[in-house]
N, C-alpha and C positions, 0 to 999 in steps of 0.2 A: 494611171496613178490610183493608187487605192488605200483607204486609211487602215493600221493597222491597231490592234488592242495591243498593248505594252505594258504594264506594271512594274515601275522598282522593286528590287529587292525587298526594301522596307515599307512599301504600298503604296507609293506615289502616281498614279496615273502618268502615264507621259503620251505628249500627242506626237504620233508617227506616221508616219505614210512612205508606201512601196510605188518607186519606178521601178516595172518588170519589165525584163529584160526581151529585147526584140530579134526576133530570130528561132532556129530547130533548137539550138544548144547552147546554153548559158553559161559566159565565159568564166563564172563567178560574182561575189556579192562584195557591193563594196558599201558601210557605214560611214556615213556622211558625220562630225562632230563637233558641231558651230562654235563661235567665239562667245566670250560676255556678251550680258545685256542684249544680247540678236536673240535670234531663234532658228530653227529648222531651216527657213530659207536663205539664212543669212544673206539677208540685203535682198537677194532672189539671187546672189551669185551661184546658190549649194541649188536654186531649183533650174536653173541653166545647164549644169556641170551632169546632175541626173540625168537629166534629158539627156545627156550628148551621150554619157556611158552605158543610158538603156539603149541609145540607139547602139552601139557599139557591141552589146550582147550581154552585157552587167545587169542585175537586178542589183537594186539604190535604196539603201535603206534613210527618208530625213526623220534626224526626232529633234525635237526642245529638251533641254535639259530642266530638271525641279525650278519652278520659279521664274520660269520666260516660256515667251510663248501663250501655249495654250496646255502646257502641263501642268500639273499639280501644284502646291507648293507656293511660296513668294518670295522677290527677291532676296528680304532679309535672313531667310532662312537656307539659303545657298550655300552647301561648303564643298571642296575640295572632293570629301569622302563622301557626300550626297552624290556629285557630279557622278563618280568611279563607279555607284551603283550603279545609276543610271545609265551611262555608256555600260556596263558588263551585263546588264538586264538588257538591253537594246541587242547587244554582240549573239548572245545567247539566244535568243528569240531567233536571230539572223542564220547563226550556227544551225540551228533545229530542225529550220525549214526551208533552207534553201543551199544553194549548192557551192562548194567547195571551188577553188582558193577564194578564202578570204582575206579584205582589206579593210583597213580604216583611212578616212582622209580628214584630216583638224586643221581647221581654223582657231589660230591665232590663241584662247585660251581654251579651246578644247584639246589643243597638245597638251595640256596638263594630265587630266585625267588618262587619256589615250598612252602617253609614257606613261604615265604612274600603272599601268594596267598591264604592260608589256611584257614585267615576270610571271602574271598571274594567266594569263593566256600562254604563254611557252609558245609549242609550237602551232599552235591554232590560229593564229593570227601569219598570213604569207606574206603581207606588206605593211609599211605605213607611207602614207602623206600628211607633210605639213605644209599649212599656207604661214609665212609671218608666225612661228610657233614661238608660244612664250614656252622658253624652259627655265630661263633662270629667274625663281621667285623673288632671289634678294636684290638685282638688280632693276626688276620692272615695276614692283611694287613698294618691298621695304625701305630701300636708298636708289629711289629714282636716277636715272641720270637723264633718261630723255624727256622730251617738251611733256609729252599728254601723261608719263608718273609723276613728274614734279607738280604738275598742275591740279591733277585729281589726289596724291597719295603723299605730300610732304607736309612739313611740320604741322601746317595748319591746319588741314584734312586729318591728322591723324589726332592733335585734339579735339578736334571736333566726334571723331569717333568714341573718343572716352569721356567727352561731358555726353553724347545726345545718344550713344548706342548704337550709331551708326554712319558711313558714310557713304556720301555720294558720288556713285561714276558717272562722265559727264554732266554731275545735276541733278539726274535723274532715275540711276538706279542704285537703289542702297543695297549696302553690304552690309553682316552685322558683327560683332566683334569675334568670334566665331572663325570664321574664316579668314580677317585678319591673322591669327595668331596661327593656321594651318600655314599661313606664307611662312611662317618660320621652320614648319616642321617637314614639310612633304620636299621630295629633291627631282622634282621629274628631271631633270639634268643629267641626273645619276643613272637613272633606271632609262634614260635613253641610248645613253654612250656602253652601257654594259648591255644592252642588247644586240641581238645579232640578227632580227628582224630586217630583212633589207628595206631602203627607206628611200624619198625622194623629198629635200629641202626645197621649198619653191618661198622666196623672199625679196619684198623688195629695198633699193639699195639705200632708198633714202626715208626710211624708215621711221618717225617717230614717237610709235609709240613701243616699239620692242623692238629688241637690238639686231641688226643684220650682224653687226662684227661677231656677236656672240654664235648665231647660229651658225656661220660660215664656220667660223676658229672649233665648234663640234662637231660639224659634219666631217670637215676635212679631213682626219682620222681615222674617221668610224667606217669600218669594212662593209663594203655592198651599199656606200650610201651619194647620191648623186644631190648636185648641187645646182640650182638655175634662178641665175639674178636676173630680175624684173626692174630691167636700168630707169633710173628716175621712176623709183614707185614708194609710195608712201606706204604704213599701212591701210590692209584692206586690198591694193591693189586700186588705184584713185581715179581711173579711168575705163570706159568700156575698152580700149585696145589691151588695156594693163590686163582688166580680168579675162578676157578673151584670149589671151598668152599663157596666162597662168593653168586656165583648162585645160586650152588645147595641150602645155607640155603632161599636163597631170594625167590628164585620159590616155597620152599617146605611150607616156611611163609605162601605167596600168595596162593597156592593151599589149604591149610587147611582151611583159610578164608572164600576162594569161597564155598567148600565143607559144608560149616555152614550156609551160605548164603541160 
C-alpha cells in the first residue's frame, strides 16, 4: 500500500492510498467511495475488501472525501457537489495511471455522488458497486421513514439546523445548511436508473437506516443489474460473517467481469 497525492478540483487536498494489484497483469482499477462521517477505511471494511481485490489482481484506489478523514476541508463544509469533485478528481487520477476496466464500489452515502457522476463519466466507467446505497434523498433524509433519519433528520433536528447552523449525525458530525437544501435538488435516483452502467446491489434486508425496499424495487428493472440480500443485516453490514459475504459476493461480481473483459 502506498499514499497517493490527490487534489480536488477546487484544491482540497484529499488523503488516498493505492492497493496495487498482485500478479504479471492487472485485471483493472477499482475506486473505493466511503459512507458519511467514516472515511477511506470505512470501519476498515474498504481496507479488507482492497486487500482481497489486490490479491485478486485489481489495483484499489481508498480516499476520504472533503471533511473526514484526513483530507482537507471540515465537516460543515460538506456538500453533495464537493463530494462529486472529489470522487471525479480521485476517478481521473485512477483513469491516468492505471489500467483499464474501471469500477467504482460506494458505500452507503457515497452512492450519492457515484450515481450523481455516472452521466459525466459515460462510458469510462465499466462497473458500479453499491453497499446499502442511499439513493432516494427525500426518503432518507428530508421525510425520514426509518429508525436512524427520524432520529438524526426530523422535525427537531431540522430546527435546530435553522436556529444554530447546523446539524448533527449521530451527535457528532455536523452538516451545514448548504447541503441540507442539495437534499432537495440533486436526484442520484434518477441518474442511476437512466444509466446503463452494469451494476451489483449488495443490501441488507433489515436495514435501518436506508431503505432495502427502495433499492431492491430499482434495481429490479434496471438492465445488467444484479441484486444480493444480506438476510438479517442491518446497515453497514453488522457482523464479521455479514461483511465477509458482502466482499466475498462483491470481489467474486468484479473478478468475473474482469475475466470477460
Amino acid at each position: 500500500m502506498r499514499t497517493l497525492d490527490v487534489v480536488s478540483a477546487d484544491g482540497v487536498p484529499l488523503e488516498a492510498v493505492l492497493h496495487p494489484s498482485k500478479g504479471d497483469r492487472s485485471k483493472g482499477t477499482v475506486v473505493q467511495a466511503h459512507g458519511i462521517t467514516v472515511d477511506k477505511d470505512e470501519g476498515g471494511m474498504f481496507v479488507r475488501l482492497a486487500d482481497t481485490l489486490s490479491d485478486k489482481g485489481f489495483n484499489v484506489v481508498r480516499f476520504s472525501y472533503r471533511g473526514h478523514g484526513k483530507s482537507g476541508g471540515t465537516p460543515r463544509g460538506v456538500t453533495v457537489a464537493g463530494e462529486m469533485l472529489d470522487l471525479q478528481s480521485v476517478i481521473e487520477h485512477a483513469l491516468g495511471t492505471w489500467p483499464e476496466p474501471f469500477s467504482v464500489l460506494a458505500a452507503s452515502f457515497g452512492a450519492v455522488s457515484s450515481s450523481l457522476l455516472l452521466p459525466v463519466l459515460g462510458d469510462r466507467i465499466d462497473s458500479l458497486v453499491l453497499w446499502n446505497p442511499v439513493l432516494d434523498l427525500k426518503h432518507t433524509f428530508l421525510n425520514p421513514e426509518l429508525p436512524w433519519g427520524v432520529e438524526n433528520f426530523g422535525p427537531d433536528q431540522q430546527r435546530e439546523l435553522g436556529a444554530s447552523g447546523q446539524l448533527l449525525i449521530d451527535g457528532e458530525f455536523p452538516i451545514g445548511p448548504i447541503m441540507w437544501r442539495e437534499f432537495s435538488l440533486y436526484d442520484p435516483l434518477g441518474a442511476y436508473t437512466s444509466s446503463h452502467v452494469p451494476s451489483l446491489v449488495v443490501h441488507g434486508d433489515q436495514d435501518s437506516y436506508v431503505s432495502y425496499d427502495i433499492a431492491r424495487a430499482v434495481a429490479s428493472p434496471r438492465a445488467d443489474t444484479d441484486f444480493h440480500t444480506v438476510q438479517g443485516s442491518d446497515h453497514g453490514f453488522d457482523s464479521t460473517e455479514r461483511e465477509d459475504e458482502a466482499i466475498r459476493v462483491s470481489v467474486d461480481w468484479l473478478n468475473t467481469r474482469a475475466q470477460r473483459s
